[in-house]
Each structure stands twice: as C-alpha cells, then as structure tokens.
N, C-alpha and C positions, 0 to 999 in steps of 0.2 A: 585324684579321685577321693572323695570325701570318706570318711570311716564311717560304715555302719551306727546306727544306734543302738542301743540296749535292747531298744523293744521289738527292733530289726531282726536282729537275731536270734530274739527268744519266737519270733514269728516262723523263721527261716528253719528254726532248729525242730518247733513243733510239725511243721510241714514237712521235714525230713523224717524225721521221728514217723509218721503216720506212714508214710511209703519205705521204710525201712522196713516196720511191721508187714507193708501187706508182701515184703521182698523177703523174709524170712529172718528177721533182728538181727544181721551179723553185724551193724554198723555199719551200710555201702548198701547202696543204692543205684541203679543199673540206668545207664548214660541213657537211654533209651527212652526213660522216664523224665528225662531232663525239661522238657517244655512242661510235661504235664505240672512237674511240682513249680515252674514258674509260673501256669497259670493259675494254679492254688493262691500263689502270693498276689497276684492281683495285676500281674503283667501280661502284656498282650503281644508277645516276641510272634515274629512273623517264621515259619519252618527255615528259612535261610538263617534269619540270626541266628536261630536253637544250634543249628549244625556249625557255624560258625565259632558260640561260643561252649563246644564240648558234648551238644547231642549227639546222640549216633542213631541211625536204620534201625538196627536187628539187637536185639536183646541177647546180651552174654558177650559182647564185642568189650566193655568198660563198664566198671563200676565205680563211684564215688563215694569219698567218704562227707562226711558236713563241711570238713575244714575246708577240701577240695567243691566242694557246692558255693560256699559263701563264696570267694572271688567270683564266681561263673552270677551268682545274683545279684550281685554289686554292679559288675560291666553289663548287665542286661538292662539295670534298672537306671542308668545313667542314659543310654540311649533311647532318644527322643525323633523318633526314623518314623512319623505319621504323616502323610501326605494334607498338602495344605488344599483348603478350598478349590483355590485354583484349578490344582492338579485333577482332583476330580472333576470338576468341570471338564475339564478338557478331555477326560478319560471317557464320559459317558456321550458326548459328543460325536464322538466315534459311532457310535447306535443311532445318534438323532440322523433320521433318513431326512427329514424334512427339512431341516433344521428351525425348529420349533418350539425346542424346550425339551418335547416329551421323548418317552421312549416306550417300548410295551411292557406290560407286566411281567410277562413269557418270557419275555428277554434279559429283563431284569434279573428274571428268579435265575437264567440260564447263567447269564453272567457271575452271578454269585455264589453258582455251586458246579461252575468247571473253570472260573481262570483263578490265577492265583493261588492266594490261599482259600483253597476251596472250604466254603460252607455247605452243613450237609442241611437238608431239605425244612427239620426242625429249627434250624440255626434262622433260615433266611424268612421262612413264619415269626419267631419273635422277632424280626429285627423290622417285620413289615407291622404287625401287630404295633410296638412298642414306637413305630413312628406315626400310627395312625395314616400309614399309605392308601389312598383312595384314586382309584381309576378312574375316567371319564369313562364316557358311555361307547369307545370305541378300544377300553381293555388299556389304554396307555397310560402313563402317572407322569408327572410334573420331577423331571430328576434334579431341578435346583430343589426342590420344597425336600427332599432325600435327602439329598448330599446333608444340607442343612440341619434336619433331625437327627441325622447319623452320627454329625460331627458334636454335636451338643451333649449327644450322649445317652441313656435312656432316663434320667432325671436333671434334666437344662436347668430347675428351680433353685437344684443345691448347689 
C-alpha cells in the first residue's frame, strides 16, 4: 500500500481537526463519524465498507484518534469497488417490464431512495437535475442515457 503524501495528510488531519472540534477537542473523534469524515475527504465508501473498515452504528461505542484515522483512509482510498457499466445495465433491466430500454421515473426515484445505499429525496433531485434526466410523454426515461451521465460523473468536461 503506497504511503500517503504530504498534502494527504495535512488534508486528513484538517478534516479530523474540524470534527474533533465539533466532538469536543480531546483529540478522538467517534467511530460513528467515520464515513462522514471520509466523505469530507472526497471518497464515496458505500455503509458496508465504512463498517468494515472501523465505522460503528451508535455513538460512544469507539473513538479515534488521527494516527488511528489515517490507516482506516489509506485502505478506504485504495479501494476501487464501483460497479462497471455493465452491471448497471443489468441491474435496471430488472425494472425494464417491456424490455425496451426505459423504465418509469416513479421507479427510478423508488429505486434510489429504498435499495441499497439509500438516497434521500434531495440526493436523487440533484442527481436527476445534474444528469439533465428527461421523460417521455408516458413518465418513463431512457436508463442507458442514466447509467451513462451517472458514470461520467456531474462534470464529464474535466
């Protein structure tokens, strides 16, 4: 596993620093919080990995200190666990009743704010917003043309 860099850590340590303060400055920071300060860093760990590498449920179970952090964001940011095109294909296929391409909106939005790692209702608005998602005139959308915006990211340009 590669050693962090400099500016890795003065990142990591700022983001600890911040949720240290809003946990009370003793130095340790509550396992609980453990996704949240990775997704500060810019990682997008799914709730299994979080618990896997050292999240926990309920606040006041573990606490962390930075030295104890940096391993846990080192092995988080190595892992590259994102489903390839394919796979979604295949996943929303599952909804294609016709098999057609489309699937409904209704179901879409359903899909992505009860399986999984659920999105909450704001979440699934920018992500339809920011893909420029458009309905036919029978409420359904094109879930290659999705998958595709999704995977690209919300700025494909850069």
């Amino acid at each position: 596993m590669p050693e962090l860099s400099r500016d890795e850590i003065e990142e990591v340590t700022e983001v600890f620093d911040l949720f240290d303060f809003w946990d009370g400055r003793d130095g340790a920071v509550d396992a609980a919080k453990t996704g949240d300060m990775l997704y500060c860093l810019g990682l997008n760990p799914t709730m299994s990995t979080i618990m896997k590498n050292g999240g926990v449920q309920k606040f006041g179970e573990k606490n962390y200190k930075l030295e104890e952090f940096l391993p846990i964001y080192q092995t988080v940011m190595q892992i590259k666990d994102t489903g390839t095109y394919a796979d979604f294909m295949e996943a929303f296929k599952t909804f294609d009743r016709e098999g057609q391409g489309f699937i409904s909106s209704a179901e879409l939005r359903h899909v992505l704010t009860s399986l999984g790692d659920r999105l909450s209702d704001n979440d699934v608005d920018e992500i339809i917003r920011c893909t420029d998602l458009r309905e036919d005139l029978e409420g359904n959308v094109k879930y290659e043309d999705f998958i595709s915006r999704v995977m690209a990211g919300p700025y494909p340009d850069k």
